[in-house]
N, C-alpha and C positions, 0 to 999 in steps of 0.2 A: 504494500500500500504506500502510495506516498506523503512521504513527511509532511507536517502539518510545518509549514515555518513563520518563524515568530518570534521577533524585534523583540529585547529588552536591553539593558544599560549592564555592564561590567558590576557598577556598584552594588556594596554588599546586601539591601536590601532587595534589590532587585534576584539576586543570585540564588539566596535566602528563598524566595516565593518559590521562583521554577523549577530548585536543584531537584526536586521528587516528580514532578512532570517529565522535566526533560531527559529524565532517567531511570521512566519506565516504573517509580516504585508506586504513583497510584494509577489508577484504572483510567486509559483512555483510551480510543479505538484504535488510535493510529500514532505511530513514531513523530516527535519532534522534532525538527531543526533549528537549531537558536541561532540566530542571527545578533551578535553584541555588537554594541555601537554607543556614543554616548547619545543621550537624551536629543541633544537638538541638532545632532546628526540624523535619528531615528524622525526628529518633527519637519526638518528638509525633504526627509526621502520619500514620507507622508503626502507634501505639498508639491513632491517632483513629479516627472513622466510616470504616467500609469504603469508604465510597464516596468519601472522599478518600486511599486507599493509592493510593501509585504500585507500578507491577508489578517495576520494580526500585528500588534507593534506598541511598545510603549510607547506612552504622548505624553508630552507637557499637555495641562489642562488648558493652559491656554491656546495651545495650538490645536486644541482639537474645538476652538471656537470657529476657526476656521475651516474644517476639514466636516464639521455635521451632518453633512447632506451626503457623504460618502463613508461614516462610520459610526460603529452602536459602540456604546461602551461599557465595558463586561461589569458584573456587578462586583467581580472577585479582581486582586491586583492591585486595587488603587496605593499610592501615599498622599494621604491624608490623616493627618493631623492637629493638633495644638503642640504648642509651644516648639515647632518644627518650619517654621518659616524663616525664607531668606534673611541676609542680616546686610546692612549698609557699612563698611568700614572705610577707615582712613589713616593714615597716617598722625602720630601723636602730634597735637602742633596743629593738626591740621582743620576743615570744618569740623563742627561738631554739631551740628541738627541738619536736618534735612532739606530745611530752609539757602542753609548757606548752601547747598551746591547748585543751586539754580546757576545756570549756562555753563559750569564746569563740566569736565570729562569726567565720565563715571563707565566703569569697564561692567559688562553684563555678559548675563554667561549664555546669550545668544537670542535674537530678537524675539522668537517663540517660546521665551520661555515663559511658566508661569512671574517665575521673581523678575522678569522685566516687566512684565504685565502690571503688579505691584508697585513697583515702584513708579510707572507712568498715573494709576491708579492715585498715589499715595504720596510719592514725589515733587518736586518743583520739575519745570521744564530743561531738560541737560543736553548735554553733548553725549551721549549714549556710544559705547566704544562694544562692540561686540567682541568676545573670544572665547574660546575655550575656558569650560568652570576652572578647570584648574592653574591656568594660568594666571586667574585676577589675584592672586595673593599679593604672585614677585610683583605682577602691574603696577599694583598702590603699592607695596614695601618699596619701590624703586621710581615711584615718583612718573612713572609714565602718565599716570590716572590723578586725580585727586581723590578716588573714591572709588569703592569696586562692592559689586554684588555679591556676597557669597551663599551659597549650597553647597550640598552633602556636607560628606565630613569635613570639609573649610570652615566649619562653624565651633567644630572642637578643636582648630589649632592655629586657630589665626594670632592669635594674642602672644604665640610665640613667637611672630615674626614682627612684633611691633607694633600693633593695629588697633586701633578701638573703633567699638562701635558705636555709630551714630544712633543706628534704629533698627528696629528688628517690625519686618514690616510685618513677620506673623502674627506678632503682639498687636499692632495697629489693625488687622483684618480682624483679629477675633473680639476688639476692642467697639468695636464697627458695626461688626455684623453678626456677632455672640456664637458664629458658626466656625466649627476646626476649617482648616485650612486647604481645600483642595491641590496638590501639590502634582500629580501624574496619573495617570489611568492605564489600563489596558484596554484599545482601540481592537476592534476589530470591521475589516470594511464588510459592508451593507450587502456584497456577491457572495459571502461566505454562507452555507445553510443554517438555517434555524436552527436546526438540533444539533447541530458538529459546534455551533456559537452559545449554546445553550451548556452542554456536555464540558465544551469549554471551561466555561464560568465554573463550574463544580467541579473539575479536574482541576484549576490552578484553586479554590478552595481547600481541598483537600489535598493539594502540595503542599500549601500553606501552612496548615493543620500537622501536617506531618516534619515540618519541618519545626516546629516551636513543641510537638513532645521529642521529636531525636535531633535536637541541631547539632551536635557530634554528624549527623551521617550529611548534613548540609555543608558543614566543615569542607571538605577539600574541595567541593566545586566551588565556594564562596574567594576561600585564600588564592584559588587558582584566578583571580578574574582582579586580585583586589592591589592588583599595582606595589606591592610591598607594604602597601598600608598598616601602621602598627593595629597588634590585632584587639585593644583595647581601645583604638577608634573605631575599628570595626566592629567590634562585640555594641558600644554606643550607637555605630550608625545604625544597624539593625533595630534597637531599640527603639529609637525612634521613632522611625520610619515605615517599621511593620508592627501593626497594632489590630486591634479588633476593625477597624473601619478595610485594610486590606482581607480580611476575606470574606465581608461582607459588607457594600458602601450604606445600606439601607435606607429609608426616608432621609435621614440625619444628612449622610453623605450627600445624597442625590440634591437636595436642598440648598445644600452648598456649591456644588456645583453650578443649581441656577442662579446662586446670586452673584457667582463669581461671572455669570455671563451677563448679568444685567448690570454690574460694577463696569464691566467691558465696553457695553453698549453706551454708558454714561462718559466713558472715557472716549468714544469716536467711534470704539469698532462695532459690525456687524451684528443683529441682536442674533445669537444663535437658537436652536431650540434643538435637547440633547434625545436620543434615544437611548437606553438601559438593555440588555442581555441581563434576562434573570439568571441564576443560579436554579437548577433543577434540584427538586425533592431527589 
């Protein structure tokens, strides 16, 4: 039969979800192929030639305001949320609210993502510098930026390279809007069948499930994906990042979702309107 294939991010949570899908240990009809990429490489190739869309694929939430009309979003897989949202940093010395970097350069970890989203959201208006998440650290430590966006694990070790933060804009959305913070989904586009996108949903559930009572057997696909990462960032990043809301988004989730698209719509963009792949009994 052939493999089902299907976009997610290197990082630890992400790895964490799939490692029991993509390795056959819960019940699905058909073989896996993972496709690893970072996040807004995965939200490019979403928004590229049809003919390089994978049929599922992790998203920034934000990019999949764009992409609606061509994908459901599973109910299993999301990051989402509290106290788990981008953080604003700068150089010691340097601004310190949010206010002051209106027209300065501010490095984002890529224009789809949800934390650029946020910050245009939440922000003054800036010079907006796109790159690689992991490159905003050296960006602001070295004075390229006046300010840089951070996610993932860049939120547990930036303070060692000098940094404070201005603002944590998960604090400000949950501040706002009393809802955790929708942060990534798993997409699946709208030609895939009902029951294969259904079966889905309850298969990376039950990865999920399996992976938070054996994370020992989650262990080597995790480390293998996780760039040398020390592994008490990475035991933290999982924490995080995989919670009750990833293997089931439910009203709670879904809710937040729609207001992060009507926060979007307020901000200029398109108003979207989301569809859901349940999780089967």
């Amino acid at each position: 039969m052939e493999p089902l294939r299907i976009g997610f991010s290197p990082c630890p949570n992400d790895t964490f979800m799939f490692d029991a899908l993509v390795h056959g240990r819960v019940p699905f009809s058909r073989p896996v192929e993972p496709v690893l990429e970072d996040v807004e490489a995965l939200n490019a190739r979403a928004a590229g030639p049809v003919e390089h869309r994978l049929p599922v694929t992790k998203l920034s939430a934000a990019a999949v305001l764009d992409l609606a009309g061509d994908v459901r979003i599973l109910d299993a897989g999301a990051a989402l949320g509290r106290g788990c949202g981008p953080l604003v940093v700068t150089r010691a010395g340097g601004p310190s609210t949010l206010t002051d970097l209106a027209g300065r350069r501010v490095a984002v970890p890529g224009m789809r993502t949800t934390a650029t989203l946020l910050f245009e959201i939440f922000g003054p208006p800036a010079q907006l510098v796109p790159m690689r998440f992991d490159r905003v650290v050296k960006a602001v430590a070295e004075g390229t930026v006046e300010a840089g966006l951070l996610i993932h694990e860049l939120r547990f070790t930036y303070e060692a390279m000098g940094l404070a933060c201005v603002a944590d804009l998960g604090d400000l959305w949950e501040r706002e809007t009393g809802h955790p913070l929708p942060l990534g989904v798993i997409a699946v586009r709208r030609k895939v069948p009902e029951a294969l996108a259904t079966e889905l949903s309850s298969g990376l559930a039950a990865s999920i499930r399996r992976a938070f009572a054996d994370p020992e057997a989650a262990a080597p696909f995790v480390a293998a994906h996780a760039q040398s990462m020390d592994p008490d960032v990475c035991r933290r990043h999982i924490e995080l990042y995989v919670n009750a809301y990833s293997e089931r988004l439910g009203p709670e989730g879904r809710a937040a979702l729609c207001e992060l698209a009507m926060r979007a719509h307020a901000a200029g963009r398109p108003l979207a309107a989301f569809e859901f792949v349940p999780t089967g009994g």
